[in-house]
VOGU-3710 file (C-alpha; in Angstrom, 3 decimals, decimal comma):
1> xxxxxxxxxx> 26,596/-7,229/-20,068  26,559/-3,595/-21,696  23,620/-4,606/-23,963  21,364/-5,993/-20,782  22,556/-2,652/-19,011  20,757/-0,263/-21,451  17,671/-2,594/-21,982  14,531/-1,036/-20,750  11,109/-2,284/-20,038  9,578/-0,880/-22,850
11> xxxxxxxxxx> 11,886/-3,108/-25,040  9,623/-6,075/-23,329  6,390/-6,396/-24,109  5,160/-8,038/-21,003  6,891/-8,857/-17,578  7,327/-13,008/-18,166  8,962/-11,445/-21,538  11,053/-9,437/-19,328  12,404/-12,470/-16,984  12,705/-14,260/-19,801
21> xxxxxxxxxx> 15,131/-12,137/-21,484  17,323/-11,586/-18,054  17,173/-15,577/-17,995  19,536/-15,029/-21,171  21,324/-12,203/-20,326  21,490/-11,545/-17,071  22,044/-15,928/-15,914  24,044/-15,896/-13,256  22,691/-12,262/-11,680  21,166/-12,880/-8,280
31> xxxxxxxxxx> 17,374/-11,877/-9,053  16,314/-12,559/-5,639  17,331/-13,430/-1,957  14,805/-14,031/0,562  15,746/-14,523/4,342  13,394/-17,196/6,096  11,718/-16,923/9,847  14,439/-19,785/11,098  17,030/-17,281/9,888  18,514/-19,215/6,677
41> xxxxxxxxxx> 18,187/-17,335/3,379  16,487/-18,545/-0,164  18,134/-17,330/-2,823  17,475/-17,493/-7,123  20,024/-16,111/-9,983  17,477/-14,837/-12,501  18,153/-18,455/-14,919  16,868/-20,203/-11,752  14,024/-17,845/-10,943  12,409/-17,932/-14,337
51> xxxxxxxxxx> 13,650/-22,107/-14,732  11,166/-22,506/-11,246  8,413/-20,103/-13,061  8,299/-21,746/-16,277  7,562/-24,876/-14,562  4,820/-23,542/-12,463  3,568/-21,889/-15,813  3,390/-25,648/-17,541  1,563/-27,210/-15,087  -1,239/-23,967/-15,007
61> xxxxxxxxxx> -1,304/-23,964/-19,155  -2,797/-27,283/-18,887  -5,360/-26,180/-16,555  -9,194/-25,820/-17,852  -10,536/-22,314/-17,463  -14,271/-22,054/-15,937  -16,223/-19,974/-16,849  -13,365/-17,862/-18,561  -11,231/-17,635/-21,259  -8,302/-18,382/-19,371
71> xxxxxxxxxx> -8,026/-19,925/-16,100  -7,959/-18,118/-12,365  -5,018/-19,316/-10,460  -5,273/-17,982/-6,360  -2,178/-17,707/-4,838  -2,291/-18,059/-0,730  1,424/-18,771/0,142  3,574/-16,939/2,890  6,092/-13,928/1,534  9,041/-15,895/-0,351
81> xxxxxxxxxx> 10,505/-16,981/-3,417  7,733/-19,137/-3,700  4,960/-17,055/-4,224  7,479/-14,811/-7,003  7,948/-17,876/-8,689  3,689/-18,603/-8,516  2,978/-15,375/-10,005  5,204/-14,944/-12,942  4,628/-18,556/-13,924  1,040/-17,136/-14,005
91> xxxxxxxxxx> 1,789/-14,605/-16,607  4,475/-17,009/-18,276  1,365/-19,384/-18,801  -1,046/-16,446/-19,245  -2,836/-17,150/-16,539  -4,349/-14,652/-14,234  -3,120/-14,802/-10,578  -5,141/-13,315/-8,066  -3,331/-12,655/-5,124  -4,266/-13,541/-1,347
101> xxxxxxxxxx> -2,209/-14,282/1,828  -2,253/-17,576/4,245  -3,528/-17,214/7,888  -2,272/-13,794/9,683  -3,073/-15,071/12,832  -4,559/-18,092/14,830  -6,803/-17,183/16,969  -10,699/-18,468/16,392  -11,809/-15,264/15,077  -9,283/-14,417/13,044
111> xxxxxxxxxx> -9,462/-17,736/11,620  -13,150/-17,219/10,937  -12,871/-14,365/9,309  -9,926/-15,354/6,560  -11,962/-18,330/5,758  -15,086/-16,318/4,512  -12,664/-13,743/2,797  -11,252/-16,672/0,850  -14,853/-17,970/0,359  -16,194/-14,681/-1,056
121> xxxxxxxxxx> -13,164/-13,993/-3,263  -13,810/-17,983/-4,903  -16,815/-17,181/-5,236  -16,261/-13,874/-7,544  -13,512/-15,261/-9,429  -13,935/-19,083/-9,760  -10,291/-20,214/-9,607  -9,385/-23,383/-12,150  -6,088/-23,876/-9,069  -4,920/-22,340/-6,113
131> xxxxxxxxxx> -1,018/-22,534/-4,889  -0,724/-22,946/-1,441  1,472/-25,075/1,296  0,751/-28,504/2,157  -0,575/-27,533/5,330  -3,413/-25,327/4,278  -4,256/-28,358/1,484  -7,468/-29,826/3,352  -8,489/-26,534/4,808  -8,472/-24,199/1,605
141> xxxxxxxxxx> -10,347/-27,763/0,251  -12,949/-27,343/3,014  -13,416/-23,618/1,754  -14,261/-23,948/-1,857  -16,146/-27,146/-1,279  -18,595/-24,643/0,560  -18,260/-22,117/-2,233  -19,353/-25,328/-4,304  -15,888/-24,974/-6,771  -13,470/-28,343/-6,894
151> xxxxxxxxxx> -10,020/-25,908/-8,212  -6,718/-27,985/-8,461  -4,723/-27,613/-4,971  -0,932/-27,383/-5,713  1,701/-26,703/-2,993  5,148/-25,562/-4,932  7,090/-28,221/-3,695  5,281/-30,608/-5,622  6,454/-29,051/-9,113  9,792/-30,179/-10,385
161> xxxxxxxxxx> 12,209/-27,425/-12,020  15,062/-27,848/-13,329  17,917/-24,948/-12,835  19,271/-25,421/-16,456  16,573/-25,413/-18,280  16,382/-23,616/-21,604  14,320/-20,066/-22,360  11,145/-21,432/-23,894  8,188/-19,668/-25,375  6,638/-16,913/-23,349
171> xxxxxxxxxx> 2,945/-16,988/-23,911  1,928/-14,038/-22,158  -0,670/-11,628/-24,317  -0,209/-7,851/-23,581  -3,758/-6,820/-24,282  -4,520/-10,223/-21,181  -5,804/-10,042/-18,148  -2,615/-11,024/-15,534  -3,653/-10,196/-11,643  -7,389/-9,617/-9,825
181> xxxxxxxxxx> -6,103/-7,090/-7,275  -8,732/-7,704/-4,355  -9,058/-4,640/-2,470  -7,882/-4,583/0,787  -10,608/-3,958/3,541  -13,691/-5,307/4,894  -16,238/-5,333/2,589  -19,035/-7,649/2,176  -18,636/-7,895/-1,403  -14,970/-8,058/-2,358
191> xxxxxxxxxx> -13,929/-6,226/-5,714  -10,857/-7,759/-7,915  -9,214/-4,661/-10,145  -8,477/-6,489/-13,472  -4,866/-5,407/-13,926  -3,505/-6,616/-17,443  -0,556/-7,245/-18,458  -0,419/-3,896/-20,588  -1,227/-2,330/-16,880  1,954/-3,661/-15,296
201> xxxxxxxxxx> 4,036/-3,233/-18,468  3,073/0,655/-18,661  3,467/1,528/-14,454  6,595/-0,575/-14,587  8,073/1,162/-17,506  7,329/4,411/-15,966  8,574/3,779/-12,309  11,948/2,667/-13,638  12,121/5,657/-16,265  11,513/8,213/-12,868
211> xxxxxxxxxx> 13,456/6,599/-11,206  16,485/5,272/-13,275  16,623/1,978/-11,717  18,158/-0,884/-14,098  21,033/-3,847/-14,098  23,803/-3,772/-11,570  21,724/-2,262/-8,787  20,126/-3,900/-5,848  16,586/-3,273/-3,671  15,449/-4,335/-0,956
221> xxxxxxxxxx> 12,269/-4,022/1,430  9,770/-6,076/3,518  6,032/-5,403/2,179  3,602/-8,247/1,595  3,574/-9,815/-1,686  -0,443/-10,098/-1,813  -0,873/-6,570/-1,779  0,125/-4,087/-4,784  2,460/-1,782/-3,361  4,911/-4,774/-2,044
231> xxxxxxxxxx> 3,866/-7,233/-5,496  4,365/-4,837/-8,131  6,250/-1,789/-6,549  8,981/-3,814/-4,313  8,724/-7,183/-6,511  8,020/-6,776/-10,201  10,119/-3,259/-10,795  13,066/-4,273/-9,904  12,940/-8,082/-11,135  11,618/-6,056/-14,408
241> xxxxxxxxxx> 14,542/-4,017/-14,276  17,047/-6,597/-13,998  17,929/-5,514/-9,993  19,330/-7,938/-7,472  16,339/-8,055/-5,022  16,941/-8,701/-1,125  13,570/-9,582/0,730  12,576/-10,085/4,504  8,599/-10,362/5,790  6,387/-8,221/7,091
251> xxxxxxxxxx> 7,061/-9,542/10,144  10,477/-10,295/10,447  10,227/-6,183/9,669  8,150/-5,680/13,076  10,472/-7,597/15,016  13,349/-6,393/13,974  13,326/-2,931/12,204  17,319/-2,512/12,050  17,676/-5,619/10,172  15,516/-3,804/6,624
261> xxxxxxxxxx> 18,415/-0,706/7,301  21,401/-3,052/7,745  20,156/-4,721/4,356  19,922/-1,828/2,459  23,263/-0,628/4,428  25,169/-3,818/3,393  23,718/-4,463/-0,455  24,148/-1,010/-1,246  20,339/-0,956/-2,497  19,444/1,967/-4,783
271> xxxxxxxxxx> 15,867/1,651/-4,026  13,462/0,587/-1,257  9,832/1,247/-0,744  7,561/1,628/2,320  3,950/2,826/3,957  4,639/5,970/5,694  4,744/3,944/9,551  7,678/1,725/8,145  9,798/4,658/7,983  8,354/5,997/11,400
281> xxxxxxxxxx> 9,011/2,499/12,959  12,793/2,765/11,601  12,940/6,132/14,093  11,158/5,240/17,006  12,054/1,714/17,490  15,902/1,600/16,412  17,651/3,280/19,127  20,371/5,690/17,965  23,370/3,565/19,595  21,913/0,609/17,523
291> xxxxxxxxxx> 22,320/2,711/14,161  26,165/2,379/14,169  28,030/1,057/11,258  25,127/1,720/8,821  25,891/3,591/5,489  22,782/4,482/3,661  24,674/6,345/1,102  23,574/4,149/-1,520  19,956/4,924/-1,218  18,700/6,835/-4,172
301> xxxxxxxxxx> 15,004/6,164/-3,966  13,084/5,528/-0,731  9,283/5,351/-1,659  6,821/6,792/0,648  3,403/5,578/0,455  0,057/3,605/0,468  -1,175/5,914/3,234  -0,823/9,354/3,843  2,466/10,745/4,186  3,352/12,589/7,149
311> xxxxxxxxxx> 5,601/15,625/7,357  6,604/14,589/10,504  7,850/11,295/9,501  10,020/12,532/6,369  11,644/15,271/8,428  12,144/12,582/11,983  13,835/9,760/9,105  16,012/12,517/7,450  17,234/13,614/10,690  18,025/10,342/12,272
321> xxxxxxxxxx> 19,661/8,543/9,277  21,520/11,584/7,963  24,277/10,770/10,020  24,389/7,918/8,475  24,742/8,837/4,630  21,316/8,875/3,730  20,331/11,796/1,461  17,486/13,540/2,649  16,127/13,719/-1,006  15,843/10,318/-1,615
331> xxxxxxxxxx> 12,882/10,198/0,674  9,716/10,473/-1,999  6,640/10,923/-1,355  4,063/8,991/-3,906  0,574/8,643/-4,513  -1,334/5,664/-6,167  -3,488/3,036/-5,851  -4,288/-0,769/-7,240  -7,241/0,374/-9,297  -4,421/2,096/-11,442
341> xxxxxxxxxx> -1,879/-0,684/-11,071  0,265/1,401/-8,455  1,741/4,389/-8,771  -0,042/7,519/-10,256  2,102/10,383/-8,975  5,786/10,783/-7,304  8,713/13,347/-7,510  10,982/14,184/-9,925  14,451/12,145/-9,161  15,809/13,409/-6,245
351> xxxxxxxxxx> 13,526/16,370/-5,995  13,322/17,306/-2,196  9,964/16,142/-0,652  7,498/19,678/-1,100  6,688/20,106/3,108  4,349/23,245/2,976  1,821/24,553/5,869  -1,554/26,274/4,288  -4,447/27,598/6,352  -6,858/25,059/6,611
361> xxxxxxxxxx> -9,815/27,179/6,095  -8,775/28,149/2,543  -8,588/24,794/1,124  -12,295/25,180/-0,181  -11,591/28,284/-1,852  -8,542/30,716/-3,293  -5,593/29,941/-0,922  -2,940/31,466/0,367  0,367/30,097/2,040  0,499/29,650/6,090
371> xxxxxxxxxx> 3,160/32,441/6,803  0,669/34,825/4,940  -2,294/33,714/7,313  -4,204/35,591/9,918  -2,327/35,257/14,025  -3,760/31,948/15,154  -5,202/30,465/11,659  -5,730/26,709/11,829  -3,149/25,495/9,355  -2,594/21,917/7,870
381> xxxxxxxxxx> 0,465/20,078/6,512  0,566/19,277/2,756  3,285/17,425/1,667  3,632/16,792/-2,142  3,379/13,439/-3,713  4,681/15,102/-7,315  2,928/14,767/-10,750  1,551/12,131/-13,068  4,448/9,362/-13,557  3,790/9,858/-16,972
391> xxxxxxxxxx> 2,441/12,214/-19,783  -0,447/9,896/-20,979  -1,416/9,544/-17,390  -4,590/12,446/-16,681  -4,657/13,283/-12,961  -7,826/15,944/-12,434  -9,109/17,257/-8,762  -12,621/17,336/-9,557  -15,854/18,599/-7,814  -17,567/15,213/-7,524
401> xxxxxxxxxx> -21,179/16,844/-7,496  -20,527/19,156/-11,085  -18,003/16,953/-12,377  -15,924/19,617/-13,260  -12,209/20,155/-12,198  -11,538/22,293/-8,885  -9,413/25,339/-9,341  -5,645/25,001/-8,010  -5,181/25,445/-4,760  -9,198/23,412/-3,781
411> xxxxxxxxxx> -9,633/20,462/-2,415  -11,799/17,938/-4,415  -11,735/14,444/-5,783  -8,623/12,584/-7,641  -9,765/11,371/-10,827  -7,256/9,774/-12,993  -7,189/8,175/-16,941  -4,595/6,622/-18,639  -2,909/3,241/-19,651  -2,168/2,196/-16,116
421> xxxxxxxxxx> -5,963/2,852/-14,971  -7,181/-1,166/-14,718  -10,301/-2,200/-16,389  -12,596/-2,586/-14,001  -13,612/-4,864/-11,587  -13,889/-8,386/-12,282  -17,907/-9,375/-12,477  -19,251/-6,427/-11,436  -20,825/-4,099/-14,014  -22,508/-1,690/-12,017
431> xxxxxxxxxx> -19,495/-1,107/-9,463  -17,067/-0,911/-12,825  -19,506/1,874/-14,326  -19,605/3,925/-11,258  -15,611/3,990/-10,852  -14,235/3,533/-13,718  -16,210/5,441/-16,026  -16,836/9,276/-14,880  -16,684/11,957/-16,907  -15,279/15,217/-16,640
441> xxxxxxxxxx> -17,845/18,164/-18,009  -15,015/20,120/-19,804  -14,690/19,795/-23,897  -11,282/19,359/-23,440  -12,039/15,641/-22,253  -14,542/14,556/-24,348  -14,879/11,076/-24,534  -12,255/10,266/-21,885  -13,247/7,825/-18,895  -11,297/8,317/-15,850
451> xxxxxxxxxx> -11,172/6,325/-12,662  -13,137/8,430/-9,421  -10,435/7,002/-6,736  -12,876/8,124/-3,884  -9,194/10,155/-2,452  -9,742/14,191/-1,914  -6,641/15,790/-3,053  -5,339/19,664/-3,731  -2,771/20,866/-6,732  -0,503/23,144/-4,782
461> xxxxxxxxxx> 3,123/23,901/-6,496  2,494/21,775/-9,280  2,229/18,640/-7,394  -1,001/16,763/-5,879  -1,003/16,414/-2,166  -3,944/14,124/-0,421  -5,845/15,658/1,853  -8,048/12,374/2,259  -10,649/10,221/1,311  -14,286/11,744/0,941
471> xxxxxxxxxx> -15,852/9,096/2,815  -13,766/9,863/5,916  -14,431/13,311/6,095  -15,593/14,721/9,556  -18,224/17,275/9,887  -18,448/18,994/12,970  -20,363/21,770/13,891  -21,039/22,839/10,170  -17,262/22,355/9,321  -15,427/19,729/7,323
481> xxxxxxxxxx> -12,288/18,380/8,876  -9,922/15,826/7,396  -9,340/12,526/10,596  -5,640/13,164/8,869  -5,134/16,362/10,389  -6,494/15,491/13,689  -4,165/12,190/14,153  -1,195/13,713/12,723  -2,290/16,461/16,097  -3,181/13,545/18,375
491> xxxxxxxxxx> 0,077/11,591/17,020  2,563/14,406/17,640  0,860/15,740/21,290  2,520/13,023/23,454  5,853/11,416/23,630  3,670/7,584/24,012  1,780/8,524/21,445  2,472/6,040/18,337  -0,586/5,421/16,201  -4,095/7,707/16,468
501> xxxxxxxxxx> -7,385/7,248/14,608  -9,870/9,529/14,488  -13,549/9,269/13,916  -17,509/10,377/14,059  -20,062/9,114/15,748  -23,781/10,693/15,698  -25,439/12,098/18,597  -28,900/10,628/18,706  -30,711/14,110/20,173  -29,001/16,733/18,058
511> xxxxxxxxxx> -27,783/14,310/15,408  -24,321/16,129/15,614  -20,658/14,703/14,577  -19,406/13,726/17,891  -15,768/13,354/17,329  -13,312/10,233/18,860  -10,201/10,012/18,961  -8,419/6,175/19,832  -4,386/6,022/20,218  -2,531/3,172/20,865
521> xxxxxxxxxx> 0,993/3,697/22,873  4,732/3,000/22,010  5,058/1,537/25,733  2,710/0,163/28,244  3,325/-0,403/31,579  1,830/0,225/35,056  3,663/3,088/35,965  2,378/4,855/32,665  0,878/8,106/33,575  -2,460/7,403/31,088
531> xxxxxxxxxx> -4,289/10,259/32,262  -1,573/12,795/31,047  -1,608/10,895/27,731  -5,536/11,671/27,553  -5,199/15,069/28,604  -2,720/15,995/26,166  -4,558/14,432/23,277  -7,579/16,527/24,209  -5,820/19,870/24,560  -4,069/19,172/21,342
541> xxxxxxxxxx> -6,786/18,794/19,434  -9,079/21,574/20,558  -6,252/24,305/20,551  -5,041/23,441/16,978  -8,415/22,225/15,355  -11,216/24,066/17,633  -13,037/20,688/18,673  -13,750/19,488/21,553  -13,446/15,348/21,785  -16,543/13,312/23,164
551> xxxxxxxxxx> -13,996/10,550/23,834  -10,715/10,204/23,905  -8,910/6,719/24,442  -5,884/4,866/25,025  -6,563/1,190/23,102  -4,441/-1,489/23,313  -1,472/-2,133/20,681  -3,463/-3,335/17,091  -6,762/-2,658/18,520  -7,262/0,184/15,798
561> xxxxxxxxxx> -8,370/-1,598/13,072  -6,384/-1,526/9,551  -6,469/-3,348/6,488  -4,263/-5,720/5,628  -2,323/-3,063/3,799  -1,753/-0,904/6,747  -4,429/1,630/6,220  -7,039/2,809/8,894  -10,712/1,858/8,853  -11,751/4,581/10,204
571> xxxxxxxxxx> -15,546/3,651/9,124  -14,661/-0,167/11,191  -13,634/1,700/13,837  -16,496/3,672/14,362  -18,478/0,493/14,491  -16,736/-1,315/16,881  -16,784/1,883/19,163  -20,734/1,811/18,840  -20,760/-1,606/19,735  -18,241/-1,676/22,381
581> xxxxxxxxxx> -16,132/-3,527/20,600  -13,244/-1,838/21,388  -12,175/-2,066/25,023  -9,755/1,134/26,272  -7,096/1,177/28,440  -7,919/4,297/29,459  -10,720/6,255/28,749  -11,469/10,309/29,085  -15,651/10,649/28,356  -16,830/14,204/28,160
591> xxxxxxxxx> -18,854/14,739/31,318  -17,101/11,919/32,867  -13,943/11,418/34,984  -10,469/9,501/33,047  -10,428/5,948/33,787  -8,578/3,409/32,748  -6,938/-0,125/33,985  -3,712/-0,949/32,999  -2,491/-3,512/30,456
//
């Protein structure tokens, strides 16, 4: 309907006020299709999505909070329609969902290790219910009983909706707390971001006003639905904006790569978003005679981020899929993270991704570009994740030590303020004070808190490119190095090469950085030549970064440790190096001979 076409967010106050109006106007729209492992598809028009939410939302209303205001409501279902429908009957009942993900795998350990995640994260929040299947019922049960809580087990098939039912009263309060982002990682003291429903409201509104996204277009993508970037960014935009949404898992998206590009080839999806290996996996694992037929013309918007971006990967995707309609531009780098809802920084629409080369050594003080450098500089890749997504949305590089901001063109802290910037995190004072609550020692910010995201970043051409996070930093020999720049090295050296970390460990005589670098391979096999693979990863690194590994490794495939967002631990990594955790392939030692078994 014309009227439904030129709606924007900001005409909703909150996003269950927003399904609830596309319920009216937009009925019959598909607002969701979501294929299933056996291969069958779930599907909801937007009347039936918010008809299944609204009846979640009157069975959590009735729910007693604890010992808040409102009650907790954990969410642990696989990706589907099921968990949408869980969390927007949250807000529809203004309830706060906090968000969480079933089993990954089954082995003992890994078993282990969800079930004191999910005990620590009860025990910070104090959920009144969790949703989850039928299957995880007496185990989830198990869990809180040994957190000492009793919450309300639901599995979604036990709550009766009915398709035709009527647009009732939306009680979601702006000003409310709606999601506990947990932070991704593995920390022994898990920290929820209180996200309101302002939060979403204002990043939403924002997103779709960059990005022009509305009625009559579709989306589609794969990300997991407990994490920000795949809830909010690949989920709640475009339901928000009144899109036709086509989903597939995380895993159905490792298995089969192609089938994400023949989606967005055959909806004609305006808009996707992805971690920068998602769009490396789309070149390196779909062979170029399996690309045919694909017409990803109708790609406006392909979001790049959650981890660093690589200049390697935006050039390799342009290149591959140009053939095939897509439009270099669309590819957009972005920067953001949950403590500020999602996104803090992307490009202008259809702005060309900013791909510059600076010499590394200037980054600390006045820099120059890379083609002005000395013969043989070290140089780094910056690639530019744009400005602040809005005007009341401060982004600051700041010298963390003086609090004051670094001159253009220095590398320092991101620091951001505004209304997407979440309020803290839930029960923890001291933790809320120390992030959320810095200062910057200029008089033009007087009495403005901003969040200290713990990210190093650099203004160069107007936009903010990462250069890292401070905690990751390597020093060697005196001299700072970002692990960024040596993986994006180790990850380009070798034709096997698919995913590199980079780390330090400390000599015990001279107390030294000691520098590692672990790869694991596209391909393993017996005939693989593992030596050469070491080798090159060695010479790569000394010639363009001046250091010389202690140990270099080949690991086997997901033996690099990651979050459950896709991002490195570099700090687990190091651990389970020291502890010989992590068993190589093949292993290069400085002073010793390569040596490896094979897989």
């Amino acid at each position: 309907m014309p009227s439904a076409a030129l709606q924007t967010t900001t005409d909703h106050l909150t996003l269950g006020h927003a399904l609830a109006s596309h319920a009216e106007h937009l009925s019959t729209t598909t607002a969701l299709v979501y294929g299933r492992p056996d291969g069958a598809q779930d599907q909801r028009s937007y009347a039936e999505l918010y008809a299944q939410a609204a009846a979640v939302g009157a069975v959590l209303h009735e729910l007693p909070p604890r010992t808040h205001d409102r009650p907790f409501v954990l969410i642990t279902l696989p990706n589907g329609v099921d968990y949408v429908a869980s969390f927007f009957g949250c807000l529809l009942a203004d309830a706060v969902a906090v968000t969480f993900h079933p089993p990954l795998m089954s082995t003992m350990r890994a078993g282990k290790a969800w079930d004191h995640r999910l005990e620590q994260i009860l025990r910070d929040c104090e959920p009144s219910a969790i949703i989850t299947t039928p299957e995880l019922h007496s185990r989830v049960r198990a869990v809180a009983d040994a957190a000492a809580l009793a919450p309300l087990v639901i599995a979604p098939d036990e709550i009766v909706w009915d398709a035709d039912a009527e647009v009732g009263r939306v009680r979601t309060q702006p000003r409310h707390l709606a999601l506990l982002q947990y932070t991704s990682g593995s920390t022994s003291s898990p920290k929820g971001a209180m996200v309101s429903n302002a939060n979403l409201a204002h990043n939403i509104a924002h997103i779709r006003r960059n990005l022009g996204t509305g009625p009559g277009q579709s989306a589609a993508g794969w990300l997991p639905l407990f994490h920000d970037m795949g809830l909010i960014g690949m989920v709640c935009h475009p339901l928000t904006a009144g899109m036709s949404l086509h989903m597939s898992t995380p895993t159905g998206f490792l298995r089969n790569p192609l089938g994400w590009l023949k989606t967005l080839s055959e909806t004609r999806s305006s808009f996707t978003i992805a971690p920068d290996f998602g769009y490396a996996t789309a070149v390196q694992k779909v062979p170029e005679e399996r690309r045919e037929g694909l017409d990803l013309s109708g790609l406006r918007h392909a979001l790049n981020g959650a981890e660093p971006v690589r200049r390697r990967t935006v050039t390799a995707f342009a290149e591959a899929y140009e053939p095939y309609g897509f439009n270099p531009h669309a590819l957009m780098p972005v920067y953001g993270l949950a403590e500020a809802t999602l996104v803090v920084t992307c490009l202008d629409r259809q702005a060309p991704p900013a791909l510059s080369e600076v010499d590394r050594r200037t980054l600390g003080g006045a820099y120059r570009e890379a083609e002005d450098s000395q013969p043989g500089a070290t140089r780094t890749e910056l690639v530019g994740c744009g400005s602040s997504i809005s005007p009341d949305i401060e982004v600051v590089v700041v010298d963390p030590e003086t609090s004051r901001r670094r001159p253009t063109g220095e590398v320092g802290e991101i620091w951001i303020s505004g209304p997407s910037v979440a309020g803290g995190y839930w029960g923890h004072e001291e933790a809320t004070r120390e992030t959320f609550q810095a200062t910057v020692d200029e008089p033009a910010f007087q009495g403005r808190r901003f969040l200290r995201t713990g990210d190093l970043g650099v203004w160069h051409g107007g936009q903010l490119c990462i250069a890292g996070r401070i905690k990751d930093v390597i020093i060697h020999r005196g001299t700072n190095h970002h692990p960024q720049d040596l993986e994006a090295t180790a990850e380009g050296c070798h034709e096997l090469v698919a995913r590199a970390v980079a780390f330090a460990t400390r000599d015990e005589e001279d107390q030294d950085e000691q520098v590692v670098l672990a790869c694991e391979l596209l391909a393993y096999s017996p005939e693989a030549d593992y030596a050469a693979v070491l080798a090159a990863l060695r010479g790569a690194v000394l010639e363009e970064h001046g250091i010389a590994p202690a140990a270099v490794a080949v690991v086997q495939s997901g033996a690099v440790p990651r979050t459950t967002s896709g991002k490195l631990r570099r700090a687990e990594a190091e651990q389970r190096w020291s502890a010989g955790a992590i068993k190589p392939v093949a292993l290069w030692h400085r002073g010793e001979t390569s040596k490896g078994g094979q897989r």
